[in-house]
C-alpha positions as CSV (number, residue, x, y, z in Angstrom):
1,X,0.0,0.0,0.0
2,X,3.0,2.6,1.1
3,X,4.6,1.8,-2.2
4,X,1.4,2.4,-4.3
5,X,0.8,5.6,-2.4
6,X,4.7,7.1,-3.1
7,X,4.7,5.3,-6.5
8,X,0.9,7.8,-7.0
9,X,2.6,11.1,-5.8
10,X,6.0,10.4,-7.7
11,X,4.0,10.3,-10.3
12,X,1.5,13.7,-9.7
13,X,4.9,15.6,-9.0
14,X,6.9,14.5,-11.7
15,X,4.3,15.2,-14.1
16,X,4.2,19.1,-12.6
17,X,7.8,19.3,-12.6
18,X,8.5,17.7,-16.2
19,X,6.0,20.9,-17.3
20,X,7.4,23.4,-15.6
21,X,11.5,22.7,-16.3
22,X,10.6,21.6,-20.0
23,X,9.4,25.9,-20.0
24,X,11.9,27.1,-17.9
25,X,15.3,24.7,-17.6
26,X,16.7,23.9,-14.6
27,X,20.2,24.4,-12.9
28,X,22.5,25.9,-14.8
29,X,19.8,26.3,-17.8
30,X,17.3,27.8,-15.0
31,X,16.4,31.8,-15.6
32,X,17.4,31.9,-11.8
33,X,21.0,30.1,-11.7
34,X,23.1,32.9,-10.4
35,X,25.4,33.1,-13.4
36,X,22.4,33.8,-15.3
37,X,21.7,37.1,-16.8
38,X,18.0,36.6,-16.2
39,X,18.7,36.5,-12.4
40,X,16.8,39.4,-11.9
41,X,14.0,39.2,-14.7
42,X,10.6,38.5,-15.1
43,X,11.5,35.5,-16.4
44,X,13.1,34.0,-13.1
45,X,9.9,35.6,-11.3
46,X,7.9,33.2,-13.5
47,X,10.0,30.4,-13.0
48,X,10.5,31.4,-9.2
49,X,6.3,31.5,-9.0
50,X,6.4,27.8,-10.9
51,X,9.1,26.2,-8.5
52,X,6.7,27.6,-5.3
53,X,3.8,26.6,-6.8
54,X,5.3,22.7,-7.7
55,X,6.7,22.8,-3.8
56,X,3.7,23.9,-2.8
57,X,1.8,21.4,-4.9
58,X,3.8,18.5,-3.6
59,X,3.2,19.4,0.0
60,X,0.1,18.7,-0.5
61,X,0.4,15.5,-2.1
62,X,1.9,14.3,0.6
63,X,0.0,16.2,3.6
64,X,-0.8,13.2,6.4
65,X,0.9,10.6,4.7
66,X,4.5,9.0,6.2
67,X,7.8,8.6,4.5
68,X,8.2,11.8,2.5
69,X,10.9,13.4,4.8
70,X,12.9,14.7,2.1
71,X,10.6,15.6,-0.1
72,X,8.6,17.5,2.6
73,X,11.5,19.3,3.9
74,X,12.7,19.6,0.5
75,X,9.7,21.4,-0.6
76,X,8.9,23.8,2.1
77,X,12.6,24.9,1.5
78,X,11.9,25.7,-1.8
79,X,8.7,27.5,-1.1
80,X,10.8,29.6,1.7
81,X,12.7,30.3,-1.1
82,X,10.3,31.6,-3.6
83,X,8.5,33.9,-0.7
84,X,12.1,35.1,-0.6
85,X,12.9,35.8,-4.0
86,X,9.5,37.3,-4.3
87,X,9.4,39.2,-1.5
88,X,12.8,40.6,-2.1
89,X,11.7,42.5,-5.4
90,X,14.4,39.7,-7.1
91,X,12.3,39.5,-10.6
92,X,12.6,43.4,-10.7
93,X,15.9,43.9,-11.2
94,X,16.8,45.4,-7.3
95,X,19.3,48.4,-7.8
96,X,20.5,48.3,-4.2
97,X,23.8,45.8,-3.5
98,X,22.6,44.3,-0.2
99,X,19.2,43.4,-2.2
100,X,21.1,41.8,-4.8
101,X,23.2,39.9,-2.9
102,X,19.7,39.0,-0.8
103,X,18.3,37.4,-3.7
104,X,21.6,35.2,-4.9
105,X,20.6,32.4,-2.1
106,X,16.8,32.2,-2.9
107,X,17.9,32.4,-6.4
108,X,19.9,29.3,-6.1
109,X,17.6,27.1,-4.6
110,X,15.3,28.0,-7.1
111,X,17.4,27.1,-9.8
112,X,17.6,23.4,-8.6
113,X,14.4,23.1,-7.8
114,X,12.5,21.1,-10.0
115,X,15.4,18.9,-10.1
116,X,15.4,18.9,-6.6
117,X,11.8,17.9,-6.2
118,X,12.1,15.3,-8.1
119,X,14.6,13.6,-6.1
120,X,12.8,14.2,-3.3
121,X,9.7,12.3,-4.9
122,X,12.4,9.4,-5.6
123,X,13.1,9.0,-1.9
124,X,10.0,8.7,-0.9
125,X,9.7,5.4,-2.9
126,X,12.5,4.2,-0.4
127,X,10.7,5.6,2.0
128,X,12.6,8.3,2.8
């Protein structure tokens, strides 16, 4: 039953995250990797607003169910970061220094995101 259950929301997130990094790349092809130029664009707030939305989404896949430690923690650390990034003014291209260098961290966990989602979804088929 466990298995059937992890094998169901591997299967809800992946299909969320396969969309969402197909449109927007991930790591070092992410709008938001910090070597990007795009850091501080629209076009990481969109992906930013995806990621958050795929943590969020995956958070509640798995609300009341056991064995999704990494994906759970994994997932609300993502959504942290997009509040961040958002909140931040990231997407608008900050002029002030401290801001910028505010929005490198959130910016980076952004970037691995959907990959890290995934992974997380992986582990919870171990249990984990």
């Amino acid at each position: 039953m466990k298995v059937a259950t992890a094998e169901e929301v591997k299967s809800a997130v992946e299909g969320r995250i396969s969309a969402h990094e197909e449109r927007f790349g991930s790591g070092a092809n992410s709008p938001c990797s910090t070597a990007s130029a795009e850091m501080f664009t629209q076009d990481c707030g969109a992906a930013a607003r995806a990621t958050g939305a795929d943590a969020s989404f995956s958070l509640t896949q798995i609300r009341g169910r056991e064995g999704f430690a990494t994906l759970r923690s994994t997932a609300q650390r993502i959504r942290t970061a997009a509040v961040a990034y958002q909140h931040l003014g990231c997407a608008t291209n900050p002029a002030k220094a401290a801001i910028r260098q505010a929005c490198q961290e959130p910016a980076a966990v952004l970037a691995q995101g959907f990959s890290d989602l995934r992974d997380g979804a992986n582990l919870g088929l171990a249990g984990k």
